[in-house]
CHARMM-style PDB file with segment names, atoms N, HN, CA, C and O in Angstrom:
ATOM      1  N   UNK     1     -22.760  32.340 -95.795  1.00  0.00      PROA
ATOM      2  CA  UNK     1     -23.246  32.708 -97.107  1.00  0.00      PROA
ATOM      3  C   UNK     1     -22.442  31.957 -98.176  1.00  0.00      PROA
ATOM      4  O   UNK     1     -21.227  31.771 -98.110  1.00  0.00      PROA
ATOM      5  N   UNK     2     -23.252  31.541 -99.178  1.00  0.00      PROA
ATOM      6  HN  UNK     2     -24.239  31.693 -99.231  1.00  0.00      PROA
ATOM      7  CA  UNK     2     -22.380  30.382-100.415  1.00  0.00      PROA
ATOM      8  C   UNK     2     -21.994  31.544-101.486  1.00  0.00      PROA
ATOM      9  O   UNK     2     -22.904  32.295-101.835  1.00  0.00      PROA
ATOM     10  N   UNK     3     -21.018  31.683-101.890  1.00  0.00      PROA
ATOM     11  HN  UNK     3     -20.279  31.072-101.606  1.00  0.00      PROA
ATOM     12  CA  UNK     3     -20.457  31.976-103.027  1.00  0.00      PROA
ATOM     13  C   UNK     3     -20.924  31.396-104.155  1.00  0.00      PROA
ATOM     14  O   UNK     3     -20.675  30.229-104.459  1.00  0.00      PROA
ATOM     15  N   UNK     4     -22.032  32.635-105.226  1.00  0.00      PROA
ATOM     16  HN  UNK     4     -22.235  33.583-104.980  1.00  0.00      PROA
ATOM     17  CA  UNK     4     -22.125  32.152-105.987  1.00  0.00      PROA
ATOM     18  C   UNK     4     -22.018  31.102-107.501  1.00  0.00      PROA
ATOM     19  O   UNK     4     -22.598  30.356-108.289  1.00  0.00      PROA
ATOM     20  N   UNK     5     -20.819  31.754-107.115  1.00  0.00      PROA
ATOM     21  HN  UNK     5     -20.348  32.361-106.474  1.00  0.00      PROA
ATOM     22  CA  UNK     5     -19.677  31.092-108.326  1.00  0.00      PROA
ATOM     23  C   UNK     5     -19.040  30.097-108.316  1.00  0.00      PROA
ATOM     24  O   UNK     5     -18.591  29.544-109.320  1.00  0.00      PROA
ATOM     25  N   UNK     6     -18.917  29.747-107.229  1.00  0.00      PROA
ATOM     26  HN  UNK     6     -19.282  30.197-106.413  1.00  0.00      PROA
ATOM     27  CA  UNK     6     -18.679  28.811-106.324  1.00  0.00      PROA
ATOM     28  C   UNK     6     -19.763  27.530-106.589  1.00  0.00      PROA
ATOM     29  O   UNK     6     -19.455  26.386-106.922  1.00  0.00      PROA
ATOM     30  N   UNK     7     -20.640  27.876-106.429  1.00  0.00      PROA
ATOM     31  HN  UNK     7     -20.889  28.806-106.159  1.00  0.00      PROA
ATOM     32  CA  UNK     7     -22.238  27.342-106.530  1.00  0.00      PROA
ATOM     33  C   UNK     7     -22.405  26.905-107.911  1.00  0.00      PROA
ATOM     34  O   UNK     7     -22.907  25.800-108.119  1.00  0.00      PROA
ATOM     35  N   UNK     8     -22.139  27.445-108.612  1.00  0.00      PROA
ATOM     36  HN  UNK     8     -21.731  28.343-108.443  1.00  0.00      PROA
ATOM     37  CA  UNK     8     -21.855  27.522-110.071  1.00  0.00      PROA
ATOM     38  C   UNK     8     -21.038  26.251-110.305  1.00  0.00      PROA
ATOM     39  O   UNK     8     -21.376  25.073-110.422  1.00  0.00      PROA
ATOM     40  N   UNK     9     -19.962  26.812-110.333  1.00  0.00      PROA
ATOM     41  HN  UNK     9     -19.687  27.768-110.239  1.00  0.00      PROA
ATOM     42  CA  UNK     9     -18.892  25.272-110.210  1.00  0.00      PROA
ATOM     43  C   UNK     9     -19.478  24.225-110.109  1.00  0.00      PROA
ATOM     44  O   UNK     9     -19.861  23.582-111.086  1.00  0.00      PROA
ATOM     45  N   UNK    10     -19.676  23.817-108.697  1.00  0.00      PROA
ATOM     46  HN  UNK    10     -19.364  24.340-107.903  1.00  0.00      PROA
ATOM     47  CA  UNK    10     -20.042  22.588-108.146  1.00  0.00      PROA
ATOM     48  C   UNK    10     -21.447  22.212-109.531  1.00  0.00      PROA
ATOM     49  O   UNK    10     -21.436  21.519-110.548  1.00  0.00      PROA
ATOM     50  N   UNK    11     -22.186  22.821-109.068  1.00  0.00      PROA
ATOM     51  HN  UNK    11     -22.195  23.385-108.242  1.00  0.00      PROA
ATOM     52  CA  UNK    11     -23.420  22.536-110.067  1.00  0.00      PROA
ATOM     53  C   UNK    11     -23.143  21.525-111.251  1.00  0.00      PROA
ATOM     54  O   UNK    11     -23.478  20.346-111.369  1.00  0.00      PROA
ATOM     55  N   UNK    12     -22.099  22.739-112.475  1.00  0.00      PROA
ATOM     56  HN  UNK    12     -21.828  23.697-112.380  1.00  0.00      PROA
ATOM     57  CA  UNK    12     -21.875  22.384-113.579  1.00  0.00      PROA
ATOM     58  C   UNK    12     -20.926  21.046-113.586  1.00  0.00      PROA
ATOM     59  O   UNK    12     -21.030  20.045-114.294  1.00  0.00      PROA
ATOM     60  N   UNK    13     -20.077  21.320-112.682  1.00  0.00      PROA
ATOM     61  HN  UNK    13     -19.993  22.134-112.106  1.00  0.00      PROA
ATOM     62  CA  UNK    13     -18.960  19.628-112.527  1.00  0.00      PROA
ATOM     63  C   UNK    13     -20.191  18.452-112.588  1.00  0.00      PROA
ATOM     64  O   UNK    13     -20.272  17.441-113.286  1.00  0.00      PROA
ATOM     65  N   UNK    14     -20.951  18.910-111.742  1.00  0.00      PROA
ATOM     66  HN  UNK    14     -20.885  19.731-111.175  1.00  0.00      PROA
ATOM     67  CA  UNK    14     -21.583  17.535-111.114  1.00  0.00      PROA
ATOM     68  C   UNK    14     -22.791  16.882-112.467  1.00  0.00      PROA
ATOM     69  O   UNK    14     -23.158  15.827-112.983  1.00  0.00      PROA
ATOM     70  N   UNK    15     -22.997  18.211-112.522  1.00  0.00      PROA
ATOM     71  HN  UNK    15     -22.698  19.069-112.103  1.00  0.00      PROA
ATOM     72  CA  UNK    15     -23.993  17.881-114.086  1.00  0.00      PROA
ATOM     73  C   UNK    15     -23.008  16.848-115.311  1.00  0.00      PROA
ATOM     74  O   UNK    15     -23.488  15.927-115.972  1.00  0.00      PROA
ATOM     75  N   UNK    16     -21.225  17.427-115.364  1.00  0.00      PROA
ATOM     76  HN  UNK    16     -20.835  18.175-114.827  1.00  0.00      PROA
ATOM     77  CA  UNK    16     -20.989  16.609-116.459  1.00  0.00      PROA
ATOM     78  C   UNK    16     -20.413  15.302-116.013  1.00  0.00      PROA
ATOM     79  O   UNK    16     -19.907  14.475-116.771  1.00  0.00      PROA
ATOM     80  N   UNK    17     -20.528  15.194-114.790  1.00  0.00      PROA
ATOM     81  HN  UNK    17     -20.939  15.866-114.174  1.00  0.00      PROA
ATOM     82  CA  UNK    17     -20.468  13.382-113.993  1.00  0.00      PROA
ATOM     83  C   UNK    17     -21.533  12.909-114.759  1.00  0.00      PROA
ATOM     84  O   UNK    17     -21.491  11.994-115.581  1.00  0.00      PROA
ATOM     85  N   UNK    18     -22.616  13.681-114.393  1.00  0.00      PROA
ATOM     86  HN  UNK    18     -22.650  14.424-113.725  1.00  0.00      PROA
ATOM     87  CA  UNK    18     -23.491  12.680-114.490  1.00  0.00      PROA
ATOM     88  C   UNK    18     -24.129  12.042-116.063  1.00  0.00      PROA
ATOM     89  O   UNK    18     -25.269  11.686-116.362  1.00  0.00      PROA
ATOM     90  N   UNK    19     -23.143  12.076-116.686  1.00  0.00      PROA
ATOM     91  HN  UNK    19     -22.217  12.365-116.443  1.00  0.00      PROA
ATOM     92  CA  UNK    19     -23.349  12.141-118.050  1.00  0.00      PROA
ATOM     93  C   UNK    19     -24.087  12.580-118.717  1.00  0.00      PROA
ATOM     94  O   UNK    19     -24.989  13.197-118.152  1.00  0.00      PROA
ATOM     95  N   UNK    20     -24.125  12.503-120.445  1.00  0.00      PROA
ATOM     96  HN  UNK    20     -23.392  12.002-120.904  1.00  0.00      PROA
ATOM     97  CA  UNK    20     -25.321  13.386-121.125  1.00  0.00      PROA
ATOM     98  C   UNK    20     -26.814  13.280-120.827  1.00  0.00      PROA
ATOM     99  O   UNK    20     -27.344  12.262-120.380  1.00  0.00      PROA
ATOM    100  N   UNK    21     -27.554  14.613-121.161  1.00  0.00      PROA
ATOM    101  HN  UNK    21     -27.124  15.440-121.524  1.00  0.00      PROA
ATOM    102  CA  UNK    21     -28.925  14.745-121.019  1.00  0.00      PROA
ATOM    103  C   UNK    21     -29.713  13.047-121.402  1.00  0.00      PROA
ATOM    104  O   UNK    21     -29.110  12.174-122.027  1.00  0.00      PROA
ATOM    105  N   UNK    22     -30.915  12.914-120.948  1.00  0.00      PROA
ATOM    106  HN  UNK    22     -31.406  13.623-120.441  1.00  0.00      PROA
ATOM    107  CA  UNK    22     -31.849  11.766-121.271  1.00  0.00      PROA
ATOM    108  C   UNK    22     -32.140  12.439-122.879  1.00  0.00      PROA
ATOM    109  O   UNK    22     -32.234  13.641-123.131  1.00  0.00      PROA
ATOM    110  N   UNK    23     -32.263  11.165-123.975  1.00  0.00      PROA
ATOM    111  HN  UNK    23     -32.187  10.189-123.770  1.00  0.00      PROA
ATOM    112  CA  UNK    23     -32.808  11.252-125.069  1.00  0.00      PROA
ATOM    113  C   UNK    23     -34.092  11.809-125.282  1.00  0.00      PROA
ATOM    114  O   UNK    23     -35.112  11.376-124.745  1.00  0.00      PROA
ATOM    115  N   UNK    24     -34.037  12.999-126.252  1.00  0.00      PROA
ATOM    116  HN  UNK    24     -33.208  13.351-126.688  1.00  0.00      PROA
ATOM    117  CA  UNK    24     -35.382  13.745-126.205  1.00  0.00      PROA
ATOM    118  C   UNK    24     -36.458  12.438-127.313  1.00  0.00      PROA
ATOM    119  O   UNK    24     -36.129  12.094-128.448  1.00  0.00      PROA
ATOM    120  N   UNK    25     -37.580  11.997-126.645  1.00  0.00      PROA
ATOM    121  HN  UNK    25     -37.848  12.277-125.723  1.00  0.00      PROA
ATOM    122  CA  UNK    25     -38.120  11.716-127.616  1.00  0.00      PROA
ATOM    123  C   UNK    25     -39.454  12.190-128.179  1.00  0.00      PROA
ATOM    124  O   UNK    25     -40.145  11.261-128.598  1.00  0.00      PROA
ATOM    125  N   UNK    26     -39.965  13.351-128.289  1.00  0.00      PROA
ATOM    126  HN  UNK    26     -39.404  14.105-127.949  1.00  0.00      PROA
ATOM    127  CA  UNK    26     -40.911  14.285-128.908  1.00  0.00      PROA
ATOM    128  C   UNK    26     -40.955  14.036-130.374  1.00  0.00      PROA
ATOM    129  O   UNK    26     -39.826  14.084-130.863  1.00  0.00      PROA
ATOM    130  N   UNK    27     -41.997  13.760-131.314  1.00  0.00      PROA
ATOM    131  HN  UNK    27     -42.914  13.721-130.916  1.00  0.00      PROA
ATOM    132  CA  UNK    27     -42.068  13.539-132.567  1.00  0.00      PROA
ATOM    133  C   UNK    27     -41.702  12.388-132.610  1.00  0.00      PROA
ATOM    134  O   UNK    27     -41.199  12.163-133.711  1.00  0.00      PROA
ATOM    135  N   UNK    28     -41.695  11.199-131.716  1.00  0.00      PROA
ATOM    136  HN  UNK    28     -42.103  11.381-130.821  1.00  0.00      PROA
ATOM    137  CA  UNK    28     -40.971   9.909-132.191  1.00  0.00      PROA
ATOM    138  C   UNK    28     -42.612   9.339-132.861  1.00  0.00      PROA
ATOM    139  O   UNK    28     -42.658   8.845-133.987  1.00  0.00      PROA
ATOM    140  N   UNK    29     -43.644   9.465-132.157  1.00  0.00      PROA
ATOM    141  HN  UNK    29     -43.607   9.867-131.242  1.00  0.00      PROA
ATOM    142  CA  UNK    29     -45.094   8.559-132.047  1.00  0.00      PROA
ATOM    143  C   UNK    29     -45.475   9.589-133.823  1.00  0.00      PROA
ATOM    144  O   UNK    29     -46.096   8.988-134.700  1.00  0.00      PROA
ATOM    145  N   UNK    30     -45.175  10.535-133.981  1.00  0.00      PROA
ATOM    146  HN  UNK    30     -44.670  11.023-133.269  1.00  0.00      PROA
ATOM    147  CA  UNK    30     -45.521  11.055-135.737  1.00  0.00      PROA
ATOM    148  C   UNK    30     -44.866  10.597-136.403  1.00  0.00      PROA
ATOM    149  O   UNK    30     -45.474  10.303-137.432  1.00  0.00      PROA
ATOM    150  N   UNK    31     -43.567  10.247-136.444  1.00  0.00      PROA
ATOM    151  HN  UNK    31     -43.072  10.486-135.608  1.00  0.00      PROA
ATOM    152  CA  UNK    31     -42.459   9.536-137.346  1.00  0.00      PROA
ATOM    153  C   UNK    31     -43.013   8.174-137.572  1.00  0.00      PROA
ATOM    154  O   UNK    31     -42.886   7.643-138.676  1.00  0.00      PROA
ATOM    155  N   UNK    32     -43.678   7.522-136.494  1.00  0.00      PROA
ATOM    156  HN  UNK    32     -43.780   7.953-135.598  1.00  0.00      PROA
ATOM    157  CA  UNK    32     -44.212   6.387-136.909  1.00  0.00      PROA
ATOM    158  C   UNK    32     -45.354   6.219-137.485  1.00  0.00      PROA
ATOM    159  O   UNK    32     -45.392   5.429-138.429  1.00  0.00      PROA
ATOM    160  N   UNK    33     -46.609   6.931-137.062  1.00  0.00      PROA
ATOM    161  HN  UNK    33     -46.578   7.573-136.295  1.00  0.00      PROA
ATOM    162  CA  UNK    33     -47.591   6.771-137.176  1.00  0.00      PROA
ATOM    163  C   UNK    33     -47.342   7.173-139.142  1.00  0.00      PROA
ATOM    164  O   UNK    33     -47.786   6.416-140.006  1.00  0.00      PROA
ATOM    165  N   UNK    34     -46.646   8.344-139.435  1.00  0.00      PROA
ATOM    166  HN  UNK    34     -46.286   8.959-138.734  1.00  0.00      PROA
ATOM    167  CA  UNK    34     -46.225   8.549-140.438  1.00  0.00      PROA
ATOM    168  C   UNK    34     -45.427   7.374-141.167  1.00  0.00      PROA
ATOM    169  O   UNK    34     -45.556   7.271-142.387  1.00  0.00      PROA
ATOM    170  N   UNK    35     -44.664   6.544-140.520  1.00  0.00      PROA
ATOM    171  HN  UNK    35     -44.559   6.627-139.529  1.00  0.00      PROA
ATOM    172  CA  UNK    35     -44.250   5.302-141.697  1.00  0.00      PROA
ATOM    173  C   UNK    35     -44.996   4.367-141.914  1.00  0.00      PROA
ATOM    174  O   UNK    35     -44.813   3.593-142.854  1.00  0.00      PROA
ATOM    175  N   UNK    36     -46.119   4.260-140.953  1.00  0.00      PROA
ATOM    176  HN  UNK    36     -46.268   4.889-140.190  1.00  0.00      PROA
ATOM    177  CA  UNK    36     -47.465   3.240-140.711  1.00  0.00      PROA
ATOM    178  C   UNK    36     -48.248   3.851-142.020  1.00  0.00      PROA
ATOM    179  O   UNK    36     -48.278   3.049-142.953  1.00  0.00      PROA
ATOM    180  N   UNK    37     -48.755   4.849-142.221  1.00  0.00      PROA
ATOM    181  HN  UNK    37     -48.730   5.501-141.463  1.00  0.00      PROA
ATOM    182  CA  UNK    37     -48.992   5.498-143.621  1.00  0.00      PROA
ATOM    183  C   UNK    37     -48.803   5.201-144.625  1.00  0.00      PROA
ATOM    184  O   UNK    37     -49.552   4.938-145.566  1.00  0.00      PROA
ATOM    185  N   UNK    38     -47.633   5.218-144.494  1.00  0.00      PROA
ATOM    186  HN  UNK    38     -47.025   5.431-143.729  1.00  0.00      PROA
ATOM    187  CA  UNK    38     -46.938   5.341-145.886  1.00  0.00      PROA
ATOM    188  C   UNK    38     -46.868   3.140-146.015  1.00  0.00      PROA
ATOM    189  O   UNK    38     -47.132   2.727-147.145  1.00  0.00      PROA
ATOM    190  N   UNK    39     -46.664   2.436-145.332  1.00  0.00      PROA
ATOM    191  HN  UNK    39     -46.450   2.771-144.415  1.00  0.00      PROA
ATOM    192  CA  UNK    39     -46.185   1.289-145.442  1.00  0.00      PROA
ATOM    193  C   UNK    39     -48.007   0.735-145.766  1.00  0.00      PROA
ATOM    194  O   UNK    39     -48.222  -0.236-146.492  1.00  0.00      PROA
ATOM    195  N   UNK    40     -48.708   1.217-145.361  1.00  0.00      PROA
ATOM    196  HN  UNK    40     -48.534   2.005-144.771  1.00  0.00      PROA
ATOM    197  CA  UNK    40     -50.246   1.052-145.714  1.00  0.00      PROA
ATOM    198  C   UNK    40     -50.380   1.027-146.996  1.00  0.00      PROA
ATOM    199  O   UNK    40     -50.483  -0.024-147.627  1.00  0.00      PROA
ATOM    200  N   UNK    41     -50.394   2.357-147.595  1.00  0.00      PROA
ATOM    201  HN  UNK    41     -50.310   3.211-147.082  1.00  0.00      PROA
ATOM    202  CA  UNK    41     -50.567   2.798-148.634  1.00  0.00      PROA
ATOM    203  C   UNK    41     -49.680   2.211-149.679  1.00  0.00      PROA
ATOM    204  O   UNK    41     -50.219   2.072-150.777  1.00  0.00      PROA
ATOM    205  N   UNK    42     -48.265   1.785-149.562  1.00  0.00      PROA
ATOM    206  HN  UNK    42     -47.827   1.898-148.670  1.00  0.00      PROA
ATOM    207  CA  UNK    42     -48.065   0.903-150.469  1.00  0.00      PROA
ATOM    208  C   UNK    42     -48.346  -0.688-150.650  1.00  0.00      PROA
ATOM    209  O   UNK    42     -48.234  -1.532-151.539  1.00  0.00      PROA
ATOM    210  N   UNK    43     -48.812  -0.604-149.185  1.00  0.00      PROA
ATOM    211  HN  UNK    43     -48.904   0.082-148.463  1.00  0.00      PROA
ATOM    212  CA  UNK    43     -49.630  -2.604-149.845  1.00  0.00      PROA
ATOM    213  C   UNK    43     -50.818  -1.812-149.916  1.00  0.00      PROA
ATOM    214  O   UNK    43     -50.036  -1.170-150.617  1.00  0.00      PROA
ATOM    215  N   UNK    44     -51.781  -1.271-149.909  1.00  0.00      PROA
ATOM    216  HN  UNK    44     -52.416  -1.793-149.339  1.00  0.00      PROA
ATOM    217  CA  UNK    44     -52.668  -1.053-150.346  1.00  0.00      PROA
ATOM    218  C   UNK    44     -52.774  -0.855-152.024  1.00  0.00      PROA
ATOM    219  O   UNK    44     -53.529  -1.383-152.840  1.00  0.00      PROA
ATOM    220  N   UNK    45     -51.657   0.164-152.189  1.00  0.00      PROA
ATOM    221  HN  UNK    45     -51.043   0.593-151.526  1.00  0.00      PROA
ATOM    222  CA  UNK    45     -51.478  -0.331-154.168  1.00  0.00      PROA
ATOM    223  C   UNK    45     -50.967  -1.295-154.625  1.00  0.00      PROA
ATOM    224  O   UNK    45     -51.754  -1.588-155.526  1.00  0.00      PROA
ATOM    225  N   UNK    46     -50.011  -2.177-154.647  1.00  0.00      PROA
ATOM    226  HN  UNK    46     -49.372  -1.939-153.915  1.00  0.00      PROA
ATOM    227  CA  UNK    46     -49.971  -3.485-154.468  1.00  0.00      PROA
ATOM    228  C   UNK    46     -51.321  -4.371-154.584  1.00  0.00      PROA
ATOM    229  O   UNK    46     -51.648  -4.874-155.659  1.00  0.00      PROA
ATOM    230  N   UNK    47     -52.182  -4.545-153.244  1.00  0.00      PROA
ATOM    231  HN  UNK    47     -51.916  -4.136-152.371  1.00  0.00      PROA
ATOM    232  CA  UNK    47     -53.139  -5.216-153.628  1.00  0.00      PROA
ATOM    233  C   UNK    47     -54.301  -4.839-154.721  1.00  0.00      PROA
ATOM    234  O   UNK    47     -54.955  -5.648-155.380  1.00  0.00      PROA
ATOM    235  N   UNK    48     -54.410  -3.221-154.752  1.00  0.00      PROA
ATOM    236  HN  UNK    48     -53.879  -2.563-154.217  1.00  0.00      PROA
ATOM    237  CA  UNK    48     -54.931  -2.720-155.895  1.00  0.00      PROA
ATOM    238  C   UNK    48     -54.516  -3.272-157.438  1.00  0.00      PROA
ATOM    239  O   UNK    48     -55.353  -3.904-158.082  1.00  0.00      PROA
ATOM    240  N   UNK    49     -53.445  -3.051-157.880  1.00  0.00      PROA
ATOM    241  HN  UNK    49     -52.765  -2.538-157.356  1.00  0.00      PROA
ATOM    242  CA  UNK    49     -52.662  -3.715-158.646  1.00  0.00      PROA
ATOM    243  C   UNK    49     -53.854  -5.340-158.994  1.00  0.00      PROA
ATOM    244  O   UNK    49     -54.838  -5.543-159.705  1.00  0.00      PROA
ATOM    245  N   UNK    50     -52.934  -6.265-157.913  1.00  0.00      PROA
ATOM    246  HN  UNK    50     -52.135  -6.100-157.335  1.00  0.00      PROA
ATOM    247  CA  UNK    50     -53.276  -7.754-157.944  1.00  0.00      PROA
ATOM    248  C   UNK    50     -54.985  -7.925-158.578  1.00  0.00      PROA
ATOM    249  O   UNK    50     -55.555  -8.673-159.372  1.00  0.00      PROA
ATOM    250  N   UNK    51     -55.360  -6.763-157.706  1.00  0.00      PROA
ATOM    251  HN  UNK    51     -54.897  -6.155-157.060  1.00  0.00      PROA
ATOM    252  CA  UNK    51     -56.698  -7.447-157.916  1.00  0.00      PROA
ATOM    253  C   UNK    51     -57.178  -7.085-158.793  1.00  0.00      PROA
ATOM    254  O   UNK    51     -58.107  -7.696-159.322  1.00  0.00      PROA
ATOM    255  N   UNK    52     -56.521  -5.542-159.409  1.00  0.00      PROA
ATOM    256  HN  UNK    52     -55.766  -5.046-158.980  1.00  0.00      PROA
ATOM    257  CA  UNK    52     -57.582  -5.140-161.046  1.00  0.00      PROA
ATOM    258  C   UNK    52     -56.926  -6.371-162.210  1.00  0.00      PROA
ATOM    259  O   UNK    52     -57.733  -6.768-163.050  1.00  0.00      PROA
ATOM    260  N   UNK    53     -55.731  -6.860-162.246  1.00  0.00      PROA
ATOM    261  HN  UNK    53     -55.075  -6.537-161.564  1.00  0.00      PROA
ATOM    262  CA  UNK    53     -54.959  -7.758-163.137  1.00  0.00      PROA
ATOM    263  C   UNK    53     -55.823  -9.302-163.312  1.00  0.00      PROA
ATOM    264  O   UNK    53     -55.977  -9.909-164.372  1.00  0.00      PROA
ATOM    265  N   UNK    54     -56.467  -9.841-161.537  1.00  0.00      PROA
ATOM    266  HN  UNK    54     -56.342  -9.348-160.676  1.00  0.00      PROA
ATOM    267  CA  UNK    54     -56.859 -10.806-161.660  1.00  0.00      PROA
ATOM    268  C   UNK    54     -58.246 -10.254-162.120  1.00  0.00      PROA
ATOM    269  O   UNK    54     -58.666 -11.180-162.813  1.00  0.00      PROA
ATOM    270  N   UNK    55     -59.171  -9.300-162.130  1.00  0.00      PROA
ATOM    271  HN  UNK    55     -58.829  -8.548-161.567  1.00  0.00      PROA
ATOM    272  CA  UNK    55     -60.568  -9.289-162.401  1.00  0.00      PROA
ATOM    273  C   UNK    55     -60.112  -8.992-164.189  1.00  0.00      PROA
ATOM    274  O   UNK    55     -60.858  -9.440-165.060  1.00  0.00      PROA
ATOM    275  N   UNK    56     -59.180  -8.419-164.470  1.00  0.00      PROA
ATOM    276  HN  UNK    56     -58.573  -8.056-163.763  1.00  0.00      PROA
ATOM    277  CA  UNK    56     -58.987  -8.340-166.085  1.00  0.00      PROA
ATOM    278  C   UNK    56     -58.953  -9.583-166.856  1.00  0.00      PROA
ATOM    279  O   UNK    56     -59.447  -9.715-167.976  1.00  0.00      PROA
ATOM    280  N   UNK    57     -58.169 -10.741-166.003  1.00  0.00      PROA
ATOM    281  HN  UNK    57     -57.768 -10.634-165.093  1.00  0.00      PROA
ATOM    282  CA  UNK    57     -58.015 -11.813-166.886  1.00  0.00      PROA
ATOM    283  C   UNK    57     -59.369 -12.853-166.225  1.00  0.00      PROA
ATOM    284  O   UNK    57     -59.345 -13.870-166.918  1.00  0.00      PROA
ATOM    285  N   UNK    58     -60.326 -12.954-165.340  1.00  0.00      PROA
ATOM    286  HN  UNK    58     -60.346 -12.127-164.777  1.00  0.00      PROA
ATOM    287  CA  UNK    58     -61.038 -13.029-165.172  1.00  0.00      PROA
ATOM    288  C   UNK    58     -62.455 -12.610-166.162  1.00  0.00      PROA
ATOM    289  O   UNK    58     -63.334 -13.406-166.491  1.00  0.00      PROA
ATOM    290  N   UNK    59     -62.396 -11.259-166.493  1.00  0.00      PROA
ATOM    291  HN  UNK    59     -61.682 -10.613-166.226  1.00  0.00      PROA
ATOM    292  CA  UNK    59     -63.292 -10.893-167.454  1.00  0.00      PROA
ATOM    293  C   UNK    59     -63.063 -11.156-168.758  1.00  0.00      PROA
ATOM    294  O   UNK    59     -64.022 -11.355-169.504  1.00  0.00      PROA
ATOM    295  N   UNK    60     -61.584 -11.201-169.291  1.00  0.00      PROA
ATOM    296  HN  UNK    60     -60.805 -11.039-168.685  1.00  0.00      PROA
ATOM    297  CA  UNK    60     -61.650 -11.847-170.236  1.00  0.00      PROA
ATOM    298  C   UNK    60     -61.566 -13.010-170.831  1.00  0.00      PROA
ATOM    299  O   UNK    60     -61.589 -13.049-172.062  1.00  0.00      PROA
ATOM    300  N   UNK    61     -61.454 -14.170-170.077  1.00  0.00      PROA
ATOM    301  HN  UNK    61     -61.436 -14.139-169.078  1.00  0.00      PROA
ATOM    302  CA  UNK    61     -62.131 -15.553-169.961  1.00  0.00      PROA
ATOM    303  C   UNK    61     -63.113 -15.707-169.608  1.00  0.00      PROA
ATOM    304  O   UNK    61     -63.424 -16.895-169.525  1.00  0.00      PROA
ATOM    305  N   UNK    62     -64.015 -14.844-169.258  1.00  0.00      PROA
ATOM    306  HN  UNK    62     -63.762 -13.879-169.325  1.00  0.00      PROA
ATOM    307  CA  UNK    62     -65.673 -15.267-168.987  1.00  0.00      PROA
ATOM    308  C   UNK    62     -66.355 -14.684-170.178  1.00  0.00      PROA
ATOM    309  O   UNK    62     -67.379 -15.215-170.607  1.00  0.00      PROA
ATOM    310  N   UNK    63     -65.623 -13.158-170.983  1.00  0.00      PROA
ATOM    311  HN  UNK    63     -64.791 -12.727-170.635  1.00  0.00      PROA
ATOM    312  CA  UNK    63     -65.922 -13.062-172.473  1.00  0.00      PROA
ATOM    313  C   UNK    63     -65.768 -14.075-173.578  1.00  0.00      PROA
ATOM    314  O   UNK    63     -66.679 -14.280-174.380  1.00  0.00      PROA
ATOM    315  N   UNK    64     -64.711 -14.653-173.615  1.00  0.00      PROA
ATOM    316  HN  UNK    64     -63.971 -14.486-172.964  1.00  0.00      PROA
ATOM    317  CA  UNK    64     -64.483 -15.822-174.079  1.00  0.00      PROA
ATOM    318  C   UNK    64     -65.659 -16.590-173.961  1.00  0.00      PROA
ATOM    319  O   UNK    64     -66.417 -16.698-174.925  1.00  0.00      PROA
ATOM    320  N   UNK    65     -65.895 -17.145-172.856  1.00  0.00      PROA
ATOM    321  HN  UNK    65     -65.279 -17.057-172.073  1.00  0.00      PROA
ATOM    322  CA  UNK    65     -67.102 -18.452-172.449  1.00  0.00      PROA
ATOM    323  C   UNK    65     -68.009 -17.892-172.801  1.00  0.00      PROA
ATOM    324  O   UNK    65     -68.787 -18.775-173.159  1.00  0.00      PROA
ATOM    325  N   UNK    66     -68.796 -16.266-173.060  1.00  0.00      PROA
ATOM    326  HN  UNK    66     -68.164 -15.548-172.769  1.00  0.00      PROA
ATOM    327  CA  UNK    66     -70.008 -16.221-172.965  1.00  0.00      PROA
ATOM    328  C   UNK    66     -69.787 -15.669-174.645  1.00  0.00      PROA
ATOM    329  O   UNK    66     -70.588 -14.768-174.895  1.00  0.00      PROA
ATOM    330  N   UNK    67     -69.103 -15.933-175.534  1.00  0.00      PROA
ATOM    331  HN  UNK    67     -68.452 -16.665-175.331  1.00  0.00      PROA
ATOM    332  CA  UNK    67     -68.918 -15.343-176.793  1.00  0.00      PROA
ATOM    333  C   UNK    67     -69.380 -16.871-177.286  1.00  0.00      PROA
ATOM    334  O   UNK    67     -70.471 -16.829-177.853  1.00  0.00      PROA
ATOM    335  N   UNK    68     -68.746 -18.350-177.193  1.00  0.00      PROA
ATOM    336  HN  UNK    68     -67.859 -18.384-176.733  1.00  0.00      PROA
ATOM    337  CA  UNK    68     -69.110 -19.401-177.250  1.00  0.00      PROA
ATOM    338  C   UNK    68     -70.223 -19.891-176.929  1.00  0.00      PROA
ATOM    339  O   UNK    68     -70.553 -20.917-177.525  1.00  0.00      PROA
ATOM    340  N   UNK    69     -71.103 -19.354-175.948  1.00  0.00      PROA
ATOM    341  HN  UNK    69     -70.835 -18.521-175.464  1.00  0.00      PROA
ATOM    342  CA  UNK    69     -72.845 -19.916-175.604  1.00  0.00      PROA
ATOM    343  C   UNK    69     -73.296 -20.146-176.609  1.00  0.00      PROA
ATOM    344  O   UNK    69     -73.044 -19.389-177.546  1.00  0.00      PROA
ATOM    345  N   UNK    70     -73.987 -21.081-176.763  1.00  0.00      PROA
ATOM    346  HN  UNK    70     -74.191 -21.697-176.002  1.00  0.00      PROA
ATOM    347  CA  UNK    70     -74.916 -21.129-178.333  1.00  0.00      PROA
ATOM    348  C   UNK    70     -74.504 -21.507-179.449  1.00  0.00      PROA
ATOM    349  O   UNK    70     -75.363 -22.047-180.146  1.00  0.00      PROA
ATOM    350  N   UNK    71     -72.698 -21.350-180.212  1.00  0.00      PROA
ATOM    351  HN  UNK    71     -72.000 -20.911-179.646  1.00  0.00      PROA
ATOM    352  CA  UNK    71     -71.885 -21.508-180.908  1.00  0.00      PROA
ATOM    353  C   UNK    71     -72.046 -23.183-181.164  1.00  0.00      PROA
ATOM    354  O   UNK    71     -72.288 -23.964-180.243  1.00  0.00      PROA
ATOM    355  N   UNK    72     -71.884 -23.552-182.442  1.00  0.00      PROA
ATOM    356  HN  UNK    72     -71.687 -22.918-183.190  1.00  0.00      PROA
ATOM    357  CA  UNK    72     -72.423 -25.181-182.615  1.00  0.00      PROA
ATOM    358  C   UNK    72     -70.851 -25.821-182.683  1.00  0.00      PROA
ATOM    359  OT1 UNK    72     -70.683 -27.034-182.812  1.00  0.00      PROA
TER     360      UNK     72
END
């Protein structure tokens, strides 16, 4: 018959040989998918940005040209 405590011992020694637990990685694939988000969404305003700035100065050089039609 094994002595529990005994049993015990051995167990726990052998567990801290074998060095620390494996890295938990749970929530790693949301942390990303979550910075994928967020890294979207700021080039997405960014290009928002670019492109209302270029259709502004766009529209107002084609006001220009179409204020001149006809003009002698």
């Amino acid at each position: 018959m094994r002595h529990p405590l005994l049993h015990l011992a051995v167990h726990l020694r052998v567990r801290r040989l074998a060095g620390p637990p494996p890295r938990d990685e749970r929530g790693e694939g949301v942390i990303s998918a979550a910075i994928a988000v967020l890294v979207m969404a700021f080039l997405g305003s960014l290009m928002w940005v670019g492109f209302h700035a270029t259709f502004d100065k766009a529209q107002s050089k084609t006001d220009v040209q179409v204020e001149q039609i006809g003009q002698p």
